[in-house]
C-alpha positions in Angstrom: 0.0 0.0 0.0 2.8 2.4 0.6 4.1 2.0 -2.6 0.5 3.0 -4.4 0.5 5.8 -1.7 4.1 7.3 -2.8 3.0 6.8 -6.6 -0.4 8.7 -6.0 0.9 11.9 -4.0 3.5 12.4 -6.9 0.6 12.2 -9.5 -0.6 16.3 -9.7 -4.1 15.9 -11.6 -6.6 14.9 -8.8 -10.7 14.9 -8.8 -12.3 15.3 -5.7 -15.8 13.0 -5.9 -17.7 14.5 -3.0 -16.7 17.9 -3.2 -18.8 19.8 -0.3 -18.9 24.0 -0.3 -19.5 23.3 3.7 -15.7 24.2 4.9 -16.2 21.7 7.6 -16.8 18.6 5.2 -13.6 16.5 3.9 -14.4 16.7 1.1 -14.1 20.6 0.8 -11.1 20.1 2.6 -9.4 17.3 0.9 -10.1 20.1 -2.3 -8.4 22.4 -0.6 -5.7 20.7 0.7 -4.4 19.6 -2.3 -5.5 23.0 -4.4 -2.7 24.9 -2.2 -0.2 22.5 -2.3 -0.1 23.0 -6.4 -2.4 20.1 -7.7 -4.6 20.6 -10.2 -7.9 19.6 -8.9 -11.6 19.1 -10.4 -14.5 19.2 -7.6 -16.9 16.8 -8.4 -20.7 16.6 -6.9 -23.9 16.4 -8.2 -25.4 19.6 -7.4 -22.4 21.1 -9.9 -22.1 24.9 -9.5 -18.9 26.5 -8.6 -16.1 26.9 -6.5 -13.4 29.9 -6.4 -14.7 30.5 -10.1 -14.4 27.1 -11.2 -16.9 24.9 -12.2 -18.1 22.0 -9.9 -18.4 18.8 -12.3 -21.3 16.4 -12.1 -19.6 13.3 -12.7 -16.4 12.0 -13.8 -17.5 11.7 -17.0 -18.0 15.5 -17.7 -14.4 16.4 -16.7 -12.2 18.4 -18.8 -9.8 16.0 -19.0 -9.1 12.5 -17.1 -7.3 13.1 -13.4 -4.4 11.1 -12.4 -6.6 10.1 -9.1 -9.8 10.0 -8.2 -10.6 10.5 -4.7 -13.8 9.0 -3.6 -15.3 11.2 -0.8 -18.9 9.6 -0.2 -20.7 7.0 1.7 -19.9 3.6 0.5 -23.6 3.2 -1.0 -22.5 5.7 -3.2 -19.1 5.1 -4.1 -19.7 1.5 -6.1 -21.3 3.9 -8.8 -18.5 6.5 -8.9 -16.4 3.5 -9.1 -18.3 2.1 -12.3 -18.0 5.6 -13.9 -14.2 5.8 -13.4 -13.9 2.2 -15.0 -16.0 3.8 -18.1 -13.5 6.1 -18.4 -10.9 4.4 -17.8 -10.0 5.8 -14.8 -8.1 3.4 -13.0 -6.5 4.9 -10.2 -8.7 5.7 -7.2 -8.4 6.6 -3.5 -11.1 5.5 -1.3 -11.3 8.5 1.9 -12.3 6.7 5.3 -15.9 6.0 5.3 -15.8 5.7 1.3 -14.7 2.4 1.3 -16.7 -0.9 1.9 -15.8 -4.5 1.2 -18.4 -4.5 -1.7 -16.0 -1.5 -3.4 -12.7 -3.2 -2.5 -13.6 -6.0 -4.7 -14.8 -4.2 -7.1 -11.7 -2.4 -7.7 -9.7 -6.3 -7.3 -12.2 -7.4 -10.0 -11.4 -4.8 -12.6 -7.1 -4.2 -11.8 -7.6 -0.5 -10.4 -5.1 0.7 -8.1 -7.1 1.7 -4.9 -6.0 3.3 -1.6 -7.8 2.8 0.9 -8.2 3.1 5.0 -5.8 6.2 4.6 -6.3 9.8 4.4 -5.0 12.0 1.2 -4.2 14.6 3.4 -2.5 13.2 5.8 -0.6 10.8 3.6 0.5 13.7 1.2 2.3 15.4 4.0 4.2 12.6 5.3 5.3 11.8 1.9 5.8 15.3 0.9 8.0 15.6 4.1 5.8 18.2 6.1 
């Protein structure tokens, strides 16, 4: 796992699935975590709208361009159909936030050959291998 860790923080082109505009939700943090630290970073939720002047995507499908990782920010009920959307689009590299994750989703990702992280926070695990 630390191996897929080190290779995800060095990736720069992240989408946040669960983006939040509540400041106290991770997923509005996680966005924001990463924005200052010099990733390029698409907010992704349902609602869409906007954040900072950028537009707040959907779904993975309607990004601009495919992101290096996806970071799943939602309950697990939710995060076996963001998982089937990054698989349509070949999107194969996914981070699964505490509380994203479920047993159901882990196989799902062993079924198809993603790379998932999971059972470990993107903040946290970008400053220890960042060396903050």
């Amino acid at each position: 796992m630390e191996d897929l860790i080190e290779n995800f923080v060095n990736l720069r082109i992240w989408a946040v699935v669960g983006y939040s505009d509540d400041p106290l939700k991770y997923g509005n943090r996680i966005y924001h975590d990463l924005s200052r630290a010099g990733y390029k970073v698409y907010p992704v939720n349902l609602k869409g709208g906007t954040v900072n002047g950028d537009q707040v995507y959907s779904s993975v499908s309607t990004l601009p361009e495919p992101p290096q990782v996806v970071d799943i920010v939602v309950p697990p009920s939710q995060t076996e159909l963001v998982l089937k959307q990054c698989l349509e689009q070949g999107l194969r590299r996914v981070w699964l936030q505490p509380g994203a994750e479920s047993p159901a989703a882990l196989e799902f990702c062993r079924k198809h050959g993603m790379d998932v992280v999971h059972d470990a926070c993107a903040m946290v695990e970008k400053r220890i291998w960042e060396g903050y």
